[in-house]
Structure formats: structure tokens, C-alpha cells
C-alpha positions in Angstrom: 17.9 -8.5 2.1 18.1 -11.6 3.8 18.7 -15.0 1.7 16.0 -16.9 3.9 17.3 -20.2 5.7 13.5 -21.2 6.2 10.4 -21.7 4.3 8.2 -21.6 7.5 7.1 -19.2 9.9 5.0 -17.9 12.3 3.4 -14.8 10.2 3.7 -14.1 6.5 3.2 -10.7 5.5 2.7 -9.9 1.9 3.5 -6.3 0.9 6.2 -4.0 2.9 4.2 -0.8 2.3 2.9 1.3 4.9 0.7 -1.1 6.5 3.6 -4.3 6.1 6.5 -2.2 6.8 4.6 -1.0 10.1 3.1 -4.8 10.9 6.5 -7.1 10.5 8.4 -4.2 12.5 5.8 -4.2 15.8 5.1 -8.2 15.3 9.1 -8.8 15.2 9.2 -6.8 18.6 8.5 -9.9 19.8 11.3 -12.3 20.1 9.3 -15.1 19.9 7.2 -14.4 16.7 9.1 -15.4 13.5 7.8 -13.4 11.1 8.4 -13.4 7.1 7.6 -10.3 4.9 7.8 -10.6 0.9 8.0 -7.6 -1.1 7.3 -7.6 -5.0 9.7 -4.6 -5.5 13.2 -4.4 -4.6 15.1 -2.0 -1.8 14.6 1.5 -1.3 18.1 2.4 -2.4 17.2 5.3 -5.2 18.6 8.8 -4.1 15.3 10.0 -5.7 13.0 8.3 -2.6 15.6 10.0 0.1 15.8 13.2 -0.6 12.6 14.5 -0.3 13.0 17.2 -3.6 13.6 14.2 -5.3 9.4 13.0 -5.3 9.1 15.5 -8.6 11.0 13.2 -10.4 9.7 9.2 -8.9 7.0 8.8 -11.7 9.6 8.6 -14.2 11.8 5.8 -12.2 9.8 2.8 -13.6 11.2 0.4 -11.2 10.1 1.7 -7.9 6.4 1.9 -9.2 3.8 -0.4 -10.1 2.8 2.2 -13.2 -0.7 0.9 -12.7 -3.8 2.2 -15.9 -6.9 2.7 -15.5 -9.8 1.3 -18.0 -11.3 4.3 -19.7 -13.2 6.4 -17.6 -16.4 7.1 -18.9 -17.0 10.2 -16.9 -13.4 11.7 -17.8 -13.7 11.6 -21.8 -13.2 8.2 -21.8 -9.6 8.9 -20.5 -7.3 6.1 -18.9 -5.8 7.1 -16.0 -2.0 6.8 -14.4 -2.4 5.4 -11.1 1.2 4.8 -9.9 1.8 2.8 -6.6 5.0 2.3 -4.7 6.7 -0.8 -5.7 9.5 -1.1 -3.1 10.7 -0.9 0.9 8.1 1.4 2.5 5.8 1.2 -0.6 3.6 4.0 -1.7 5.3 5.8 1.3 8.8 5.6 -0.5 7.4 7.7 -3.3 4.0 10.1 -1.6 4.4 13.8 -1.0 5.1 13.0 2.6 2.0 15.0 3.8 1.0 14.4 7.3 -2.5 13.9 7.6 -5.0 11.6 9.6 -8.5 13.3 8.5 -11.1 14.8 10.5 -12.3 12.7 13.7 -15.6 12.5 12.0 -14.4 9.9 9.6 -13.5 7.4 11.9 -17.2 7.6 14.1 -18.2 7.2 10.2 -16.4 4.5 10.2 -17.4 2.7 13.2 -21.1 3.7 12.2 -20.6 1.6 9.2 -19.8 -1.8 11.2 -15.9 -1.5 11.9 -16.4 -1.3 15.4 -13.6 0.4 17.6 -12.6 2.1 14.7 -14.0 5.1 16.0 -11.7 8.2 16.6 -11.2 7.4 20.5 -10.2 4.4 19.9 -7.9 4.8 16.9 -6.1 8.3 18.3 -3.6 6.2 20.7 -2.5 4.6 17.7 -1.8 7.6 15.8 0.3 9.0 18.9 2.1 5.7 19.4 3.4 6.0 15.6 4.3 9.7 15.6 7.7 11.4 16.8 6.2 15.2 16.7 9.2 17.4 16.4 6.9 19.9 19.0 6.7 17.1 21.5 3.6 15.1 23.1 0.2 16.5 23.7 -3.2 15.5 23.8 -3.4 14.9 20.3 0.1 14.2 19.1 2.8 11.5 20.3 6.4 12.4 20.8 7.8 8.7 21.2 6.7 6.7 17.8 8.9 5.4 14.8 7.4 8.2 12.5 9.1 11.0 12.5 6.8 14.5 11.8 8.8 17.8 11.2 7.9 20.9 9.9 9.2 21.7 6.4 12.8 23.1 6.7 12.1 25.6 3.5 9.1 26.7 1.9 9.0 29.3 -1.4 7.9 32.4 -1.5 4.9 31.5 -3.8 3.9 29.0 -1.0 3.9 31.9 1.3 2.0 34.0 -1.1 -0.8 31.1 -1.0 -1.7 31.6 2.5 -1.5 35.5 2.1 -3.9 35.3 -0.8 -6.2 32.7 1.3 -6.7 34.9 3.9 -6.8 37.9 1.8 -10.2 36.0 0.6 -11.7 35.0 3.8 -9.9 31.6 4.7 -8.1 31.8 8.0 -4.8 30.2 8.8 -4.2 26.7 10.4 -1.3 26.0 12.2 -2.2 22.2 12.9 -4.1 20.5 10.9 -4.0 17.4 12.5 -6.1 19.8 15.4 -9.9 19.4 16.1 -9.9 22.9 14.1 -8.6 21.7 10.5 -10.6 24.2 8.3 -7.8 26.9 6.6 -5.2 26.6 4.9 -1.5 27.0 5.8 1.7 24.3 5.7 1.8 20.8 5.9 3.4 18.9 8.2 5.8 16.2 6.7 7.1 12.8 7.4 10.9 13.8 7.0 13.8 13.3 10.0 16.6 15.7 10.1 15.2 16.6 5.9 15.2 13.3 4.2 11.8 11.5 3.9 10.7 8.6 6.7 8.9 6.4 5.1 7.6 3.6 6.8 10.7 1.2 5.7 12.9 4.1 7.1 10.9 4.5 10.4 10.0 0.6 11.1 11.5 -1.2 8.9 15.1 -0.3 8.7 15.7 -0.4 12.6 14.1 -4.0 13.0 16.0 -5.6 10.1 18.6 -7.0 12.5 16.4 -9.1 14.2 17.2 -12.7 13.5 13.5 -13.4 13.8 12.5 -10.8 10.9 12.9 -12.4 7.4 12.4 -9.7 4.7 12.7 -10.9 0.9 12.8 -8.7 -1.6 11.7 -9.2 -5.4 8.6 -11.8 -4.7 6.0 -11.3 -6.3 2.5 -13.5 -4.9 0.9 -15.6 -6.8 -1.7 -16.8 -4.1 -2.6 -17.4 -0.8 -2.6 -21.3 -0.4 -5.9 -22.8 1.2 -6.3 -26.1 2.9 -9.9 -26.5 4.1 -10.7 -22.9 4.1 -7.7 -22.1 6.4 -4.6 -20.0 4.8 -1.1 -21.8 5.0 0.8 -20.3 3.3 1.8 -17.9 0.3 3.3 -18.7 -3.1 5.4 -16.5 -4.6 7.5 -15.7 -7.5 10.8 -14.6 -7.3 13.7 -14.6 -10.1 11.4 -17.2 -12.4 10.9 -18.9 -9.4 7.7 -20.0 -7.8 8.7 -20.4 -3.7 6.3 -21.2 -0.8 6.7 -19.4 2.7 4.5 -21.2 4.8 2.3 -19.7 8.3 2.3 -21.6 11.0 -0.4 -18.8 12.6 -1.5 -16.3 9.8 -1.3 -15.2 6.4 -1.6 -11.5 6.3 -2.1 -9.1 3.1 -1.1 -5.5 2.8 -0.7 -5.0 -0.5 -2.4 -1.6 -0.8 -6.1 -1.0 -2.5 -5.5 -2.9 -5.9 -3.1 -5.7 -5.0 -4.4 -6.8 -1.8 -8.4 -7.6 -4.0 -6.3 -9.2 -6.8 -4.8 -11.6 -4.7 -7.4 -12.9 -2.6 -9.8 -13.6 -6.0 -6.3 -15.0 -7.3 -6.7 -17.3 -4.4 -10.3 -17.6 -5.5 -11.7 -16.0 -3.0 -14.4 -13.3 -4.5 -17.5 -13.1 -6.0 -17.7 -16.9 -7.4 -19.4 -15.8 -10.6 -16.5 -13.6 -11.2 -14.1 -15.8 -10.5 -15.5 -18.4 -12.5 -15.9 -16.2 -15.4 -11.8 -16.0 -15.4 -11.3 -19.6 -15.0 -10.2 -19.9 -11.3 -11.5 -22.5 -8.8 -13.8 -20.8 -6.7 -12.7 -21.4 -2.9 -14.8 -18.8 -1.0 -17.6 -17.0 -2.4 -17.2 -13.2 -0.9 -18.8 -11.0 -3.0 -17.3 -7.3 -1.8 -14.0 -8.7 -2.7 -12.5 -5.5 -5.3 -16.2 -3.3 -4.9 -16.5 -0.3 -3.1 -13.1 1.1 -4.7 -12.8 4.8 -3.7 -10.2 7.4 -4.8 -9.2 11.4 -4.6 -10.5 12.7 -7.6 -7.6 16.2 -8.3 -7.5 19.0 -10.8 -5.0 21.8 -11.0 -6.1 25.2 -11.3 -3.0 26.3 -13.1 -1.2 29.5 -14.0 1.9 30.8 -15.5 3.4 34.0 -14.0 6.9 36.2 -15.4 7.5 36.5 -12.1 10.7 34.4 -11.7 9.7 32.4 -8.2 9.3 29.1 -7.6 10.6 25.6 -8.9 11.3 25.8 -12.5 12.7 24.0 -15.2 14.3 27.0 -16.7 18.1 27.8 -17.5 18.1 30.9 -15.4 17.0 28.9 -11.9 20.2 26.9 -13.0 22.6 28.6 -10.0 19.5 28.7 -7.8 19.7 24.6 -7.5 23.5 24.2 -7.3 23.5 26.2 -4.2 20.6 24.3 -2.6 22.2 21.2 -3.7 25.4 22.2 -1.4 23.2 23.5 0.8 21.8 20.0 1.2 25.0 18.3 1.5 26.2 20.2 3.9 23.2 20.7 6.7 20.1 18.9 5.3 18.7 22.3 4.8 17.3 24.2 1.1 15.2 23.5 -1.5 15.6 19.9 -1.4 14.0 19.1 1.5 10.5 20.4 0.4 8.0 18.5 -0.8 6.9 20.6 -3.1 3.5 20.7 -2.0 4.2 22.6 1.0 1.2 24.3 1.6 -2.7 23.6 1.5 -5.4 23.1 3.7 -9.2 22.4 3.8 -12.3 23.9 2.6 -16.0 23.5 2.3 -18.2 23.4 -1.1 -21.3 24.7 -1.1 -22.5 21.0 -0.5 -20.5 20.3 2.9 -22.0 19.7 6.0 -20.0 20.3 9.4 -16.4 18.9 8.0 -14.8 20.5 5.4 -15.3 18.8 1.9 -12.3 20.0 -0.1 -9.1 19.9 0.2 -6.2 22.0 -1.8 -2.6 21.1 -2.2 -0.8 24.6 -3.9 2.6 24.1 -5.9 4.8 27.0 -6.6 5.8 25.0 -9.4 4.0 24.0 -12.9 3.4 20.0 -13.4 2.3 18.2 -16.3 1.5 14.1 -16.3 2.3 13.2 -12.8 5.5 15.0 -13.5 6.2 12.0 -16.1 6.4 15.0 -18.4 8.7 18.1 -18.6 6.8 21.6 -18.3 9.4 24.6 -18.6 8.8 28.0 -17.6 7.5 29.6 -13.8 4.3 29.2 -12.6 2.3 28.1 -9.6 -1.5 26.0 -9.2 -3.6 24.4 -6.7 -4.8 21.0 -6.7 -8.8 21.1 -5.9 -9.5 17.5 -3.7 -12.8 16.0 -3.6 -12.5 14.5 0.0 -15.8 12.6 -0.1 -16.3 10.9 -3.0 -20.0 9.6 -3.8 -18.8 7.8 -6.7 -18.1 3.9 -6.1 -15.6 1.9 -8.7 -13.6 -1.7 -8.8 -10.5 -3.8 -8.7 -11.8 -7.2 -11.0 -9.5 -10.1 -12.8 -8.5 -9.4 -16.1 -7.0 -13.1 -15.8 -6.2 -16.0 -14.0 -2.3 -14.8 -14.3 -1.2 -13.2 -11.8 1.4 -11.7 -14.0 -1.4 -9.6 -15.6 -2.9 -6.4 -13.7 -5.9 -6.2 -12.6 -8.9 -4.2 -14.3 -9.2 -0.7 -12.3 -12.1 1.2 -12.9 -12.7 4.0 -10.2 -15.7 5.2 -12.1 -14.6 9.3 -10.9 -17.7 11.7 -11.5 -20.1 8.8 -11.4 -22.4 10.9 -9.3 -23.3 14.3 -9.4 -22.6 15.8 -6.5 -18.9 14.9 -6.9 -19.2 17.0 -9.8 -20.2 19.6 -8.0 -18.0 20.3 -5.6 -14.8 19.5 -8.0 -16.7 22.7 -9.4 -17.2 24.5 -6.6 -13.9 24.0 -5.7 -12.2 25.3 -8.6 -14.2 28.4 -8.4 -13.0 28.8 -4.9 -9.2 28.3 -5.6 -9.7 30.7 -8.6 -10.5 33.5 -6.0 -7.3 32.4 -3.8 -4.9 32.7 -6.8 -6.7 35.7 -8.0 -6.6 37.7 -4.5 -4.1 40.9 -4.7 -1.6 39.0 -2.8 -0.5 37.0 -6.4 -0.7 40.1 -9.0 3.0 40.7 -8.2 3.6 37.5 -10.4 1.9 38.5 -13.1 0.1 35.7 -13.6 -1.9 34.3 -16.4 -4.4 31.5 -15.8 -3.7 28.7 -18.2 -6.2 25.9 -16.9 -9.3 25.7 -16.7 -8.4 29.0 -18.6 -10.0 32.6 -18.2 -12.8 32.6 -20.2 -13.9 29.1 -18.8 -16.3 30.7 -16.8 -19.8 28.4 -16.2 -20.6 25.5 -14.5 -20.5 23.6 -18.0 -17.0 24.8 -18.6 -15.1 24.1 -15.5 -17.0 20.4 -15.5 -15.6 19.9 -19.4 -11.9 21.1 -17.7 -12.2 18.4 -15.0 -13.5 15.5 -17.7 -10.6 16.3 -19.9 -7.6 17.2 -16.7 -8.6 15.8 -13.6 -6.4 12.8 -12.4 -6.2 10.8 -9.4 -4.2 12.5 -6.2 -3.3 8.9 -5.3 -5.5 7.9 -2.4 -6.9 4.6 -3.7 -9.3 2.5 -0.6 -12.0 0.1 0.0 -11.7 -2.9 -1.6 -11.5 -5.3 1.5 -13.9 -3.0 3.7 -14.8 -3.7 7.1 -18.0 -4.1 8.0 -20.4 -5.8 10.5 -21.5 -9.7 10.0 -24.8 -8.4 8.5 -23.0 -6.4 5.8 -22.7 -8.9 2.5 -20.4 -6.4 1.1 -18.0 -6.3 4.1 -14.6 -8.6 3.5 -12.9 -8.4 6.9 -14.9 -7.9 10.2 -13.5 -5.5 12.9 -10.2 -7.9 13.8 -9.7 -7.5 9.9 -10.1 -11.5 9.4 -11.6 -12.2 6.0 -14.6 -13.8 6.4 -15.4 -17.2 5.8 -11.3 -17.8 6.0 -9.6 -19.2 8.8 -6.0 -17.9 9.5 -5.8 -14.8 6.8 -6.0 -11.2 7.6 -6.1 -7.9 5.6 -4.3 -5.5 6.7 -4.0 -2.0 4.5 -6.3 0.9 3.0 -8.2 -1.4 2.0 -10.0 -2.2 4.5 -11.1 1.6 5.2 -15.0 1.6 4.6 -14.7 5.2 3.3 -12.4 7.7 2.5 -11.0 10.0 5.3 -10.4 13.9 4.5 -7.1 13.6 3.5 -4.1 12.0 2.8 -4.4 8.0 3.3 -0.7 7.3 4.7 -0.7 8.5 8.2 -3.8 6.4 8.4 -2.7 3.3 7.2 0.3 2.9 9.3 -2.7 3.7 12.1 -4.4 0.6 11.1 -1.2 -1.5 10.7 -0.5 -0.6 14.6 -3.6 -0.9 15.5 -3.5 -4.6 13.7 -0.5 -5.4 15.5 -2.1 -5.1 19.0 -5.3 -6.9 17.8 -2.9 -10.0 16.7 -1.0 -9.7 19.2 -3.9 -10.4 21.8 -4.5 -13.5 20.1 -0.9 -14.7 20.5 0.1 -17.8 22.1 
């Protein structure tokens, strides 16, 4: 990374995740813009975030990861939750499951319904086509030109194939696009790999713009605050190797730190709700209550089974020759084992509770996991991960101090409501008849969780208190919303409100959750950003 020769600039961007990573590389398009981005982590150089078979084994590198906890969650059995986030180049996007999804159009009318105006799906779809490289080409709906590259998965196993037997076997007819107008099925996920290594957004923007002499990138920075003169951001203060540094906006300070940094650093800055804020001791500078509320996340449980079927990804002596041939297999074309994602197939599903868009979504694994994969689970075996798409539930991001070396308090508050216990219900129910459809008796397979004779309503809902975990799609916390909104935190230009010269720009601003994935999405808004600050260049 560069060694900057400047403290000032035109644009300080805090946070090179999807959203930053996108941002600097459009603004920096610009010769004229002088543009700074600070990054807490440090460079995406671990083979682990490049080759894509690699994602089974991130949790356990600490470094790249903010290895975020929950508080205890009082709906889960008073559990604390794992919620890791990407700490490095590209961000959560250096370490995700590379999944290509943008939700159904229907979210982003929600959206716009809710006070982001022009965030509807007309008027966000050119900026998912100007991102995407779609190895079929351009169309209507998909963009052939953009930094993101979107392939189809190079290998998928036979259990993954077996999935979408089984689905249809059951009723559920195949998708070959998800990222269609017709998105309810199941069948295999797109992925954001080029030529089978992973294209994260530091891979796809950032990497190609880092030779610009008016793009400075520092690495290792962690931000303390955003520095306010008169209600008008100047500047960002940072830490980096003990020490505290300023890089100073001559135009705008910009956050994308993600769903939990972005809210702790703007009440670090005291800008929040003042009681809050003044509870933890910090000088109260803009009283903006929706600051951290409105938190919303991807509640997951895995419907799990063993099988003596020898198939799939296993840690198990015997699969031993198996992964030395994909390994040379990889090194010599790109091709094998090692560019899946593991999660190669899924799709999306209605509950019994859904209206007109599907409600559910699955994610199958021809592979057992335990912990986020932070711990070791030997033998065969496949699952599917039930999704919750449309959480009712409502959580927080708040100060546990005025140090920003301490993290903040999460507290999604999953299962809050009931009717996001019911469809985590209904959805296991539903998987259960995939996996048990003639298709997978070939395996031999032996349900392990929620187990067999966990039959009733009251069983399956004690399964997902004691093994449901988060599936990583954390938003909210900075929503959008119209001037007559209290709770909004950035209008539609994503300015915060009552500050002059700051923007958010990041999931978490989303009002709600789309069905899906969040990380096509949030380079959407980050392009979408870059034309709305461009306009106002001068």
C-alpha cells in the first residue's frame, strides 16, 4: 500500500469493503478527484481469500476477520453469537461464499416505499448491470461490461446435483437464473469468481485503480472519529501502528464500514441518540436517534445429515487422494474442487406465511459444518441451510464505550417476533422433505439435526433456539428514509442528516433486508453513490 505523501484530500473513504472498494475505484476514475481510502485490516494477500475452496477454512484466519460476538440472545438460549466480518482489501467480500444475488425486484419498490426514493428496482437495475461482467453476455437484466466478474461454478459435486434432483422430485422446479424476474426453485448459484479464483470487490475495483496517482489507499488504520467543525465533517482520525493520524476532506467524509462499524463510528463521533451517547461519556454533537436501531440479519439453521455414502467434501483420510488431484488440477487450469464454493446450490422458497415473493431461502452443502467451520467435523455428510429472508425481528449496534478500541454491543434480537419463528419452522419442515425425497436414499443418510424424532412445531423451534446462527447478512443501521422519518439517518443522496459534508455509504443504509445475499447489493449502492456524488462535483 501506498506510504501517503499527503494528509489532505478531496474524498476520504473509511472502509475498503464492498461499498469502499467500489466507491474510491469509480470516484478515482476521475483524474481530478484525489481520493483517500483507510482500511482497518491489512491486504488481501492470504491464499485462503483467492482460491475460492479456500472460504471453508477463513473463520479460523483471525487476522482477516473482525471476529465480532454477539450479547446473549435471549430468543436463542441466551446464546452469543459469532458474527465474523471481513477485515481486509475487499472486506466481507474477501471472505463470503461468493453467491451472486440481488433479491427480488420487490425489495427495492419496498424500499423506495419506505422513503429512499429512487431506490426502486428501475432505478437501481442499471447499476447492477454497470457492475457485472456476466460470463453469458448482456441482456435486459444482466451487464456484460462491469468490474465484477459473474461465472458459473466450474465444478459442482454430485450431492449438489442430487439436491436439485430431490427438489424437484418434491415439487420445486428448477431455476436457471436467479437473478431473473422468475427466482422461485432451486438450482446453482451463480458466483463472483474470474477464470476460478474469487473477485472480490478489491480484486474487481480496487486492484486495477491502485495505480492511479490520485488514489491513496492505507492499509492498517483503524478510525477513531469523524472530525466535526460546526456540524460539517473535515476530516477522519485514525489509528495506525500506535499512531493517531488525520486525513483531512476538502469535499466529503464518506463511511462504509459495513452494518456494525459504520453506527459505531458516527456515535464515536457523537453523533447518535444524545441520551446514549451521553450515557457513555461522549460529547454529544448531533442528536440522531436511528443511529445503530433497526439492525437486521439472516437468521440460518442447518438441517443436517450424515450419510456412508462416500460423496462430498470430507475431512476424512480416505478423500485424501481425492484433494491432491484437484489441487493439481487447480494449478494447472483453474478447474476442480477448489473453485467451488461449497455452497453451490440453493434457491428460494415460500413458507406458509409468504405472500407473492418467496420468503425462504436454502443454501445445500454436500459437506458437514460445525461453528462457522471454526471447528473440525469428520466424516461424509450433506445439509441445507433454512434462510429467513424477511426478518420481523428488529435488533442494535450501541457503545459499549467511548474507546473506540472496544466493540460495539450487537444485539440482533433473532426470533424476537413470531412469525420469524414460524417460517424458520416451516422451512425446516420443507428442507426435511427435499433431503428425504428418493433422490438422497442412495447415501444412506441419517438425519443428525434437528434429528428424526424432532417432529412438532415445539421441537424444531427448541433446534433453532439452541443451532440457528447468523448466515452473515447484517443491515440497517444508517437507513434511508424520507425527512419525516425520525428514525431515518441518511436521506436518499445518503447524507446524514443534520451533517454537512459526511455520507454513508454501505448495507447500512438498506431500510430492509432484500431476499438474499447482501453483497451484489451493496456494491449496487456504492455505484449508485458514485454517480449521485459525482453530480455534485465541482
Amino acid at each position: 500500500m501506498k506510504t501517503p505523501s499527503q494528509s489532505e484530500f478531496d474524498y476520504v473513504i473509511v472502509g475498503a469493503g464492498s461499498a469502499g472498494a467500489t466507491l474510491a475505484a469509480r470516484l478515482s476514475e476521475n483524474p481530478g478527484i484525489n481520493v483517500c481510502l483507510l482500511e482497518a485490516g491489512g491486504a488481501d494477500k492470504h491464499m485462503f481469500i483467492h482460491i475460492p475452496f479456500g472460504l471453508s477454512l477463513l473463520s479460523r484466519v483471525k487476522h482477516v476477520n473482525w471476529n465480532y460476538q454477539t450479547v446473549p440472545q435471549r430468543h436463542l438460549n441466551n446464546r452469543e453469537m459469532f458474527w465474523p466480518r471481513g477485515k481486509t482489501l475487499g472486506g466481507s467480500s474477501s471472505i463470503n461464499a461468493m453467491c451472486y444475488i440481488r433479491g427480488a425486484a420487490e425489495d427495492y419498490d419496498r424500499w423506495a416505499e419506505l422513503g429512499a426514493e429512487g431506490w426502486d428496482w428501475e432505478s437501481v437495475l442499471p447499476y447492477f448491470k454497470r457492475s457485472e461482467s456476466q460470463q453469458h453476455g448482456g441482456s435486459e437484466l444482466h451487464g456484460a461490461d462491469g468490474p465484477l466478474r459473474v461465472e458459473d461454478l466450474r465444478h459442482t459435486n454430485t450431492l449438489s446435483q442430487s439436491f436439485v434432483k430431490a427438489a424437484e422430485q418434491v415439487g420445486v422446479k428448477h431455476v436457471g437464473d436467479f437473478n431473473s424476474y422468475q427466482r422461485e426453485g432451486v438450482g446453482f448459484y451463480q458466483v463472483t469468481q474470474k477464470e476460478g479464483r474469487r473477485c472480490s470487490a478489491a480484486r474487481a475495483y480496487l486492484l486495477p485503480a491502485m495505480s492511479r496517482p490520485n488514489l491513496t489507499v492505507i492499509t492498517n488504520a483503524q478510525a477513531q472519529r469523524v472530525l466535526l467543525d460546526d456540524k460539517t465533517a473535515k476530516g477522519v482520525e485514525y489509528l495506525q501502528a500506535g499512531e493517531r493520524k488525520v486525513a483531512t476532506a476538502k469535499h466529503e467524509v464518506i463511511l462504509s464500514g459495513g452494518a456494525i462499524n459504520t453506527p459505531h463510528l458516527l456515535m464515536l463521533s457523537g453523533i447518535g441518540s444524545a441520551n446514549a451517547l451521553a450515557e457513555k461519556g461522549v460529547e454529544v454533537n448531533v442528536d440522531l436517534p436511528g443511529v445503530g436501531q433497526n439492525l437486521q440479519d439472516h437468521l440460518d439453521a442447518i438441517v443436517q445429515y450424515r450419510c456412508k455414502a462416500k460423496q462430498g467434501y470430507a475431512v476424512d483420510v480416505r478423500a485424501l487422494p481425492m484433494y491432491v488431484s484437484h489441487f493439481f488440477k487447480y494449478l494447472s487450469g483453474r478447474t476442480g474442487l477448489l473453485t467451488s464454493n461449497i455452497a453451490e446450490a440453493g434457491g428460494f422458497v415460500k413458507s406458509a406465511l409468504a405472500g407473492q415473493v418467496p420468503d425462504l431461502q436454502y443454501h445445500f452443502l454436500p459437506a458437514i459444518l460445525q461453528d462457522h467451520g471454526r471447528s473440525t467435523a469428520f466424516g461424509y455428510g450433506f445439509g441445507i441451510h433454512v434462510c429467513c429472508l424477511y426478518p420481523k425481528s428488529r435488533g442494535s449496534i450501541q457503545l459499549r464505550s467511548s474507546d473506540p478500541q472496544h466493540a460495539p454491543v450487537i444485539d440482533p434480537n433473532y426470533l424476537a417476533h413470531e412469525d420469524d419463528r414460524k417460517v424458520m419452522i416451516d422451512g425446516v419442515r420443507k428442507a426435511r422433505a427435499i433431503l428425504n425425497a428418493p433422490e438422497f436414499t442412495q447415501y444412506l443418510p441419517r438425519e443428525v439435526t434437528p434429528g428424526k424424532d424432532k417432529q412438532s412445531d415445539e421441537d424444531i423451534l427448541a433446534f433453532l433456539r439452541q443451532h440457528a446462527e447468523t448466515i452473515y447478512h447484517p443491515i440497517g443501521t444508517c437507513k434511508m428514509g424520507a425527512p419525516e422519518d425520525e428514525m431515518a439517518v441518511v436521506n436518499s443522496k445518503l447524507q446524514v442528516r443534520g451533517v454537512r459534508s459526511l455520507r454513508v455509504v454501505d448495507a447500512s443504509v438498506m431500510p430492509s433486508l432484500i431476499g438474499g445475499n447482501t453483497n451484489a447489493p451493496t456494491i449496487m449502492i456504492a455505484e449508485k453513490a458514485a454517480d449521485l456524488i459525482k453530480t455534485g462535483w465541482h
